[in-house]
C-alpha positions in Angstrom: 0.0 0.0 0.0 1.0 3.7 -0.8 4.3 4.0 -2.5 7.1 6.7 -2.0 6.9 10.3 -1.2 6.9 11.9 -4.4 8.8 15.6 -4.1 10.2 16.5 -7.3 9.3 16.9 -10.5 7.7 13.6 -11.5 9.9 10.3 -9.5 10.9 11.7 -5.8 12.2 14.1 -4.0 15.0 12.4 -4.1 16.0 11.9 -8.0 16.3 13.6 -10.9 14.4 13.6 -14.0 14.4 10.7 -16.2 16.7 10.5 -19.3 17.5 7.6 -21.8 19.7 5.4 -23.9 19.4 1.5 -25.6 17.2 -0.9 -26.8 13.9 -2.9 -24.1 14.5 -5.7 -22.6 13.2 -7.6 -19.9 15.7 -10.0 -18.2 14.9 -12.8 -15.2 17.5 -13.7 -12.9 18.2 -15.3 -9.9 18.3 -13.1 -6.9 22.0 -12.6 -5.9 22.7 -13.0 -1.8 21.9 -9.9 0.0 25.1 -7.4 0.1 27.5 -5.7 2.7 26.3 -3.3 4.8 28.9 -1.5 6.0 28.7 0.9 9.2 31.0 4.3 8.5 29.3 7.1 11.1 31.2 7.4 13.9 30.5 6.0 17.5 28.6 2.7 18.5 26.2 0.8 17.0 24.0 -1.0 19.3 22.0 -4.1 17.6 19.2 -5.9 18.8 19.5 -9.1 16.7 21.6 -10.7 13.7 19.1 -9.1 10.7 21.1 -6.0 12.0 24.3 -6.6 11.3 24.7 -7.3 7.5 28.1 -5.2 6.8 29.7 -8.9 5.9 28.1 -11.9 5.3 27.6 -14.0 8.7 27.2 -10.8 10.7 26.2 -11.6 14.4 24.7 -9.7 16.9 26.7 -10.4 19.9 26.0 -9.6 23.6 24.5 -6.0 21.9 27.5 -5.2 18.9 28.0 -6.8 15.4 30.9 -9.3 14.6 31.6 -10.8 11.7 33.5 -13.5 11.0 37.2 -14.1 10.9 39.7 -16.8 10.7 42.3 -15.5 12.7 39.5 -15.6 16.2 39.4 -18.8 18.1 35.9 -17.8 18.1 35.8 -17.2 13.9 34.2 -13.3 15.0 35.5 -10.3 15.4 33.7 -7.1 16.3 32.5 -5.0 14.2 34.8 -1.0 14.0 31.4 0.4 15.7 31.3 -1.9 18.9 31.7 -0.2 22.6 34.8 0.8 23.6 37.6 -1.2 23.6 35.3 -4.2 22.1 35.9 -2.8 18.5 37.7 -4.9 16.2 38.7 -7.5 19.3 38.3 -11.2 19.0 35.0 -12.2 20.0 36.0 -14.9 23.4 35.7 -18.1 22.5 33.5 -20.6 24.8 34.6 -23.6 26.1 32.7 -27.1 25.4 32.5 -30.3 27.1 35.1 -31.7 24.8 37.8 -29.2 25.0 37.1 -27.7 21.7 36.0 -23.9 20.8 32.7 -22.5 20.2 31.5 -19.1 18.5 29.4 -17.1 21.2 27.0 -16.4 18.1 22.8 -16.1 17.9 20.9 -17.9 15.2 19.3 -14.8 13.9 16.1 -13.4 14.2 12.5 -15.2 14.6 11.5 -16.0 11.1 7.6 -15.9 11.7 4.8 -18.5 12.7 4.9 -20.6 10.0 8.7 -21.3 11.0 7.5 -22.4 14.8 8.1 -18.9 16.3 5.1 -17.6 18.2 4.0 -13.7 18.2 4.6 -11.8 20.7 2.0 -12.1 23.6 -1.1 -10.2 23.1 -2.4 -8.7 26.2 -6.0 -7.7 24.9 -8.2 -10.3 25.2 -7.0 -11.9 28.2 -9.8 -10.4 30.4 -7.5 -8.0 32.4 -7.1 -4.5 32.6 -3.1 -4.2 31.6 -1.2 -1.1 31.3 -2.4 1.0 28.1 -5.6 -0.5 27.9 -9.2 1.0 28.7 -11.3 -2.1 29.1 -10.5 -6.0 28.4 -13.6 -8.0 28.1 -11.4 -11.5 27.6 -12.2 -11.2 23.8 -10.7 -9.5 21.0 -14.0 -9.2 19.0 -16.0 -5.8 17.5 -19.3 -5.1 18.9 -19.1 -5.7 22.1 -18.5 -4.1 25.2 -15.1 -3.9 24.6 -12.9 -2.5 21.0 -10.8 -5.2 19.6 -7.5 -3.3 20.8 -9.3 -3.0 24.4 -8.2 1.0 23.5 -10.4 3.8 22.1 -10.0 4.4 18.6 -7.4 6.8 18.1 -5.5 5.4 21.0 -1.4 4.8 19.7 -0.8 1.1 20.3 3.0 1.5 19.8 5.5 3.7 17.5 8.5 1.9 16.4 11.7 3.4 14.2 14.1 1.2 12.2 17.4 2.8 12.0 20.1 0.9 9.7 23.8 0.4 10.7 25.3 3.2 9.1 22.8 5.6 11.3 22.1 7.4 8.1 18.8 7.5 5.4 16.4 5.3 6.1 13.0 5.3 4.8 9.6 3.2 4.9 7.2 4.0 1.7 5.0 1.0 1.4 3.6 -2.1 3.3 1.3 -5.1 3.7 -0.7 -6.7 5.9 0.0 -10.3 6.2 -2.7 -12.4 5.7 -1.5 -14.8 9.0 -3.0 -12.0 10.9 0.0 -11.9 13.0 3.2 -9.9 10.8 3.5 -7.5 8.5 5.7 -5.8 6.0 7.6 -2.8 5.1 9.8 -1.4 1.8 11.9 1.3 1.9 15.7 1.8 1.8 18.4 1.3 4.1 21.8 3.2 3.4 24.5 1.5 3.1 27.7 3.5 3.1 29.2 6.8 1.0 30.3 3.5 -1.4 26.9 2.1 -1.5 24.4 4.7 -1.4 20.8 3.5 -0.5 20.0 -0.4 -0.8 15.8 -1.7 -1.5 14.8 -2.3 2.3 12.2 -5.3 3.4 11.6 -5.8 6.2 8.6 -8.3 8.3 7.7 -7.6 11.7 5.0 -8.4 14.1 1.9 -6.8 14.5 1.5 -7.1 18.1 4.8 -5.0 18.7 6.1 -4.2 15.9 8.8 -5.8 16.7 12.0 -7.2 13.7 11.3 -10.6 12.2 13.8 -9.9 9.5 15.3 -7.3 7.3 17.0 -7.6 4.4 18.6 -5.1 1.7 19.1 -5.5 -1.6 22.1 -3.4 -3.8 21.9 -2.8 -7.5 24.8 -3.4 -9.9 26.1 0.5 -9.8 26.2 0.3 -5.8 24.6 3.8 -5.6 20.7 4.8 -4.6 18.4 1.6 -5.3 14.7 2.2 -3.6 12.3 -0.5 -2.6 8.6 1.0 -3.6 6.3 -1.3 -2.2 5.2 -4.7 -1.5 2.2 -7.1 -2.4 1.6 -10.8 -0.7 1.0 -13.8 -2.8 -1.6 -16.4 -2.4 1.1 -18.5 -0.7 2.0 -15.8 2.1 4.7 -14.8 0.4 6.4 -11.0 -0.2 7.0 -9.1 -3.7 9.0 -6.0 -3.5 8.7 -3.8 -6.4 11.6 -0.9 -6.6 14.5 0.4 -8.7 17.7 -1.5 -9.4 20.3 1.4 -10.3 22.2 0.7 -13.5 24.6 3.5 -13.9 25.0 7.4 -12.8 21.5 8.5 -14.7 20.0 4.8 -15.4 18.0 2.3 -13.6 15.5 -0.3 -14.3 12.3 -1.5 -12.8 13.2 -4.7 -10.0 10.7 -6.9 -8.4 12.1 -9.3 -6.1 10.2 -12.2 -4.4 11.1 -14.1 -0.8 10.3 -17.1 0.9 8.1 -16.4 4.7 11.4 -16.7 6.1 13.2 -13.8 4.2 15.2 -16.0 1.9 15.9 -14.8 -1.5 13.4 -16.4 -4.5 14.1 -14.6 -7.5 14.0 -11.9 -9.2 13.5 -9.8 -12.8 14.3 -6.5 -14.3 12.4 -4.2 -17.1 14.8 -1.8 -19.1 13.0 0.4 -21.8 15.9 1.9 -23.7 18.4 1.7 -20.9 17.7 5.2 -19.7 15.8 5.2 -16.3 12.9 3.4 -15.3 11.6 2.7 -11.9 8.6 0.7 -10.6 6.3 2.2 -8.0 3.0 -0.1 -7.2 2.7 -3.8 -7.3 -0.2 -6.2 -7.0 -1.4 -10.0 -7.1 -4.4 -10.7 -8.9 -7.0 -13.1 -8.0 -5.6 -15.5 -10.5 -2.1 -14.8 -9.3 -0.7 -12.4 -12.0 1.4 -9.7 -10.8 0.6 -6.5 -11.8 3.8 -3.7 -11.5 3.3 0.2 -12.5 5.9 2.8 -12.5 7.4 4.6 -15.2 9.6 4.1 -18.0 11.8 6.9 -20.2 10.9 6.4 -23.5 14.3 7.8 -25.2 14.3 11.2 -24.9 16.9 13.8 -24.1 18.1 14.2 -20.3 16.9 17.5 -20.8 14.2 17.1 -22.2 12.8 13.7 -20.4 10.0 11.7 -22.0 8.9 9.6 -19.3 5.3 7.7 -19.8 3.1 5.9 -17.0 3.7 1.7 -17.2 1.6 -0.8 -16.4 2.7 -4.3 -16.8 1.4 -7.4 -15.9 3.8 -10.7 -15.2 3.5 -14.7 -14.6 5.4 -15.6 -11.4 8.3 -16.1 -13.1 9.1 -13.0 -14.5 7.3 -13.3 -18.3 5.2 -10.7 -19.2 1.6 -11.5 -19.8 -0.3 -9.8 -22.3 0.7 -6.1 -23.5 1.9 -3.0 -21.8 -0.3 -0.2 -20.8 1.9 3.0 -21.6 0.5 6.3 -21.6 2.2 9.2 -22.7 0.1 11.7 -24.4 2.3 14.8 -24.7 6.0 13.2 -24.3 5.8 15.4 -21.0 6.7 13.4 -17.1 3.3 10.8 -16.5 4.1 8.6 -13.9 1.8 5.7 -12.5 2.5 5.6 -8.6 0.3 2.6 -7.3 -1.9 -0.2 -8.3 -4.7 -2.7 -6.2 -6.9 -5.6 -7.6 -10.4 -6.1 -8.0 -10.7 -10.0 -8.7 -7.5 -10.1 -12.0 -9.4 -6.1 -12.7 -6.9 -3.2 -11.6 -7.3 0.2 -10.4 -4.0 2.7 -11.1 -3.1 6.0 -9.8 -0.1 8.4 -10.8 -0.1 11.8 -12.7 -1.0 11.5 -16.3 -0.5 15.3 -18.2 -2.9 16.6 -20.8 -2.3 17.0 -24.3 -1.0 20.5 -23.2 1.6 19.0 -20.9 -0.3 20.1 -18.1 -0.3 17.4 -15.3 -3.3 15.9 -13.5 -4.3 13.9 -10.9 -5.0 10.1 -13.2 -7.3 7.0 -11.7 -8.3 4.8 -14.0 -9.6 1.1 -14.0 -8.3 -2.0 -16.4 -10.1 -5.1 -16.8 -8.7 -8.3 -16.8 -7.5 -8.0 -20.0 -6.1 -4.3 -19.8 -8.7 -2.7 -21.7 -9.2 0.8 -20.1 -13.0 1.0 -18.3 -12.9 4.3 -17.1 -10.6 7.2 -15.9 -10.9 10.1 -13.7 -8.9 13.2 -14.0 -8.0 16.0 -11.4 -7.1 18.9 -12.5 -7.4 22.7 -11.2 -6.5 25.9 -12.9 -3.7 26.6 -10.2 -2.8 22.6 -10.3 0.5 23.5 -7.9 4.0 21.2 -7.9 3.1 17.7 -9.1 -0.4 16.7 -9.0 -0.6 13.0 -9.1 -2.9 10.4 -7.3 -0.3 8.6 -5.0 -2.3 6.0 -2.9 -5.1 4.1 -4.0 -7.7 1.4 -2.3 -11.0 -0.1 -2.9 -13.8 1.0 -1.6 -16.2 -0.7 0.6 -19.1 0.5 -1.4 -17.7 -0.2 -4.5 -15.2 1.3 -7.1 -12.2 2.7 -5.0 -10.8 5.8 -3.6 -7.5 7.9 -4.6 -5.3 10.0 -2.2 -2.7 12.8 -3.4 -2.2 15.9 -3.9 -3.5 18.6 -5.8 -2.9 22.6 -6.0 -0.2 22.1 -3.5 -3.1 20.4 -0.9 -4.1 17.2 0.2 -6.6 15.5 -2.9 -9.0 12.5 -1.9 -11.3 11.1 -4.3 -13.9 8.3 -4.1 -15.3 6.9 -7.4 -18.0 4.5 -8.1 -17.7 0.9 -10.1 -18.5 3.1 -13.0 -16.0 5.8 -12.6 -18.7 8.7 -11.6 -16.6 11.0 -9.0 -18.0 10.7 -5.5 -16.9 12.1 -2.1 -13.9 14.9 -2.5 -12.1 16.0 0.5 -9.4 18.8 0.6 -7.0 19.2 3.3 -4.7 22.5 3.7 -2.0 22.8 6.3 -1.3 26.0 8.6 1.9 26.9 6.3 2.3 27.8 2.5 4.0 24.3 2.2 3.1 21.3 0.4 0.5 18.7 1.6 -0.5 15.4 0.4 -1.9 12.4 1.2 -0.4 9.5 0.7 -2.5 6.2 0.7 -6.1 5.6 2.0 -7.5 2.3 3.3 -11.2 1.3 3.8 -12.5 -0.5 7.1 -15.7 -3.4 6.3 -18.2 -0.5 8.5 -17.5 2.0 5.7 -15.2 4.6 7.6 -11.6 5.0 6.2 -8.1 6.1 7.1 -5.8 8.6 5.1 -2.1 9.5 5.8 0.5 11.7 4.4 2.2 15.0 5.4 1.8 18.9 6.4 3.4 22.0 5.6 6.5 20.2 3.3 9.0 22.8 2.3 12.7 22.5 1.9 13.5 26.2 1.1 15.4 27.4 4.6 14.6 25.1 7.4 13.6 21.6 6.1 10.1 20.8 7.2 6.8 18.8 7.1 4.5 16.6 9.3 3.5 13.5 9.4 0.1 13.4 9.2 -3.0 10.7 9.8 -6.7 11.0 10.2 -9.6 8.5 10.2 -12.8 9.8 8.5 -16.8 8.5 9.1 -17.9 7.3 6.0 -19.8 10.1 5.3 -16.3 12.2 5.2 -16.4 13.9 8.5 -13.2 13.6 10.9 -13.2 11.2 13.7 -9.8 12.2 14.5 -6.7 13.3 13.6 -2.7 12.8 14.4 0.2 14.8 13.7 3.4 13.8 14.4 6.6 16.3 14.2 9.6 14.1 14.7 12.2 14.8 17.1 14.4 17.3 14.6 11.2 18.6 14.2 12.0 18.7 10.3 10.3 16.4 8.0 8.5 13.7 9.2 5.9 11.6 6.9 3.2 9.0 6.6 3.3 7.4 3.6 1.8 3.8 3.7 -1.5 2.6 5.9 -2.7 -1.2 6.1 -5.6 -2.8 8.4 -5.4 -5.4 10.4 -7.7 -8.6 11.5 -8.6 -6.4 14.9 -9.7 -3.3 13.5 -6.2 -1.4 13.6 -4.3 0.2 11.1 -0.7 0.3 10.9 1.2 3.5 9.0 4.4 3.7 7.8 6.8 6.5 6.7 10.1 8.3 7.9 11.2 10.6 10.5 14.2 13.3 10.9 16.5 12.3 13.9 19.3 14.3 14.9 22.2 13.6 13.6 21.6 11.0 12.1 19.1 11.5 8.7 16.1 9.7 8.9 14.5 6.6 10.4 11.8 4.5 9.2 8.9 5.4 11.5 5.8 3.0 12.2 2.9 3.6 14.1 -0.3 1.6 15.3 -4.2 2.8 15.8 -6.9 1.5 17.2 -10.0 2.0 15.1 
């Protein structure tokens, strides 16, 4: 759900605009081992488990730092150069065995999830008593009742969690997924690696109950430079598909989509290269007869100056061959850009920003039956249509047809449609400040109400800022309430990403500035 902030021109704040080169292709591969992460900030690093410490392969946590093996350690580890004190780059002690011989004081990793054996954490609600943080516990976990499913009032925080990588430096969450076990779920983003290595895709599973590290893994393109995980569907089997960009060269990159086993080992993997300039995937999907479905967008060979990016819509067997043709939509060689993608059945609904024959950009939904015919599409346009309107988050609606979140004129856009594309409810949202706001993604609970999330007041003229930003409507479109968050730099902070749960809670995920350190993936859970 909900893909990456989108801040400049038509990809991300982040990049530059897209340029080209060579002939398409579209190659399948198998997924190479996860690469070195390599810790270069100084002071300590303090880890919490193995999935931490991936500077080397074989990276332990031990007794709170990362060591790595080495031969020339009785113990085969050595600490990592960011340990405590006088434990960086010492032996790691060997431990003595019945026999006499040497053992490595290592873990076995992380908990790899229930269907490995590992059980959740314990969940206090619905064990009939009162425990810290709760308002009521009726012994159930049930809606209806007496008692809310979280035993909190909606609106209540259940728990915030950050992820922050081993180099202490850019980390960001922009999509996620709710697992259908009911008990984990899953976040994309980046990790940075190192001034070498730039930003690797980030995936990550955790539990819902905490939010506590099942695994993480990263992923580094062949250039060793900024590669950006997007987002990530589930497959009928349980298992995750991360859709990103796999960085080519200094101003290429092609479209990646990666699949893993429940454990967070490696599957395989394929690549989409138009004419070798740069493309990048945003959205992915599973349909109901287990097609994936990947948008982005794809530079169709013009100049660097004078870019001639079109939206992409593509749809794949599980091994990496396209099915069918793709949709490509590019009507005045201007920057169109398709941002996210959900099923309905093996139907689709797509978001992004798709320009007139003017060039002028608009906020684009459209649905695509089974076969990719276009249905309908509805546009969002306004005469002052501000920096970048696009549709960035899209769900289905509980009544029917589906609802789009982004940004328009510089303010937060929602839009609800009907099966047959008539517009319905339209909310705007304006922060205090002449900044950017938009929203993000937008999901839909059973009773009709739905959640939005995205950001305040973005502006990175003088003092970098923006809120994170998260409100649950009535179904009717009036507030039931509203969160802002303003991290602890009290810079930019966003929601980007919101997915329900069994137990009538959502989960958002985004970034916040930390002192000194860049950003952190932020995550947050709401009763509803």
């Amino acid at each position: 759900m909900g893909p990456t902030d989108r801040g400049a021109n038509v990809v991300v704040d982040r990049r530059g605009i897209v340029v080209a080169a060579m002939p398409r292709t579209s190659t399948l591969a198998l997924l190479a081992l996860l690469p070195a992460l390599a810790c270069l900030q100084p002071g300590s690093y303090a880890c919490d488990d193995d999935a931490q410490c991936r500077a080397r392969d074989g990276g332990a946590c031990v007794d709170g730092y990362c060591a790595y093996p080495d031969d020339d350690c009785d113990s085969l580890l050595r600490y990592g150069p960011y340990a405590a004190g006088m434990l960086a780059g010492a032996c790691v002690p060997a431990l003595e065995t019945a026999t006499g011989s040497t053992t490595a004081v290592t873990s076995e990793g992380s908990s790899t999830g229930s269907d490995d054996g590992t059980l959740p954490p314990t969940a206090h609600c619905g064990n009939g008593v009162i425990d810290e943080g709760e308002d009521c516990d009726d012994g159930n976990r049930d809606a209806g009742d007496s008692c809310p499913p979280q035993c909190a009032a909606s609106g209540s925080i259940l728990w915030t969690v950050t992820y922050d990588g081993e180099a202490h430096s850019e980390d960001r969450g922009f999509g996620m997924a709710i697992d259908p076990d009911g008990d984990t779920f899953w976040v994309a983003g980046f990790t940075t690696v190192d001034a070498t290595h730039g930003h690797d895709m980030l995936l990550q599973r955790r539990w819902i109950e905490d939010g506590s590290l099942v695994w993480t893994r990263n992923i580094d393109g062949d250039a060793h430079v900024d590669d950006h995980g997007e987002n990530v569907a589930i497959d009928a089997d349980g298992r995750p598909w991360l859709v990103g960009q796999w960085v080519t060269g200094a101003t290429a990159g092609d479209v990646w989509v990666g699949s893993f086993e429940r454990d967070g080992s490696p599957r395989a993997s394929f690549t989409y290269d138009e004419q070798g300039g740069d493309d990048h995937g945003h959205g992915i999907a599973v349909t109901a007869s287990g097609e994936l479905a990947v948008v982005g967008t794809i530079d169709l060979g013009a100049t660097p100056d004078a870019p001639d990016a079109a939206l992409w819509l593509q749809r794949y067997d599980v091994s990496g061959v396209p099915t069918g043709e793709a949709v490509v939509r590019n009507p005045s060689a201007s920057l169109d850009i398709a941002l996210q993608v959900v099923s309905d059945g093996d139907a689709l609904f797509v978001t992004g920003d798709l320009s007139d024959d003017a060039g002028v950009e608009q906020v684009w939904t459209a649905r695509y039956d089974a076969d990719d015919t276009l249905v309908w599409e509805g546009l969002g346009n306004a005469a002052d249509v501000g920096p970048y309107p696009r549709g960035v988050g899209i769900a289905k609606d509980i009544e029917g047809g589906c609802g789009t979140a982004g940004v328009l004129s510089a303010d937060m856009w929602i839009q609800r449609y009907a099966d047959d594309g008539t517009p319905g409810l339209n909310l705007v949202v304006a922060g205090d400040a002449d900044g950017q706001d938009e929203a993000a993604d937008i999901a839909f609970l059973p009773d009709g109400r739905f959640i939005v999330v995205g950001f305040l007041d973005f502006a990175t003229v003088g003092f970098a800022t923006g809120d994170a930003w998260v409100r649950l409507y009535q179904p009717d479109g009036t507030p039931a309430w509203t969160d802002v968050y303003d991290g602890p730099s009290e810079e930019i902070d966003k929601a980007l990403a919101v997915g329900l749960t069994a137990h009538d809670s959502a989960i958002v995920v985004g970034y916040e500035t930390v002192p000194g350190q860049s950003r952190d993936v932020w995550m947050r859970h709401y009763a509803l």
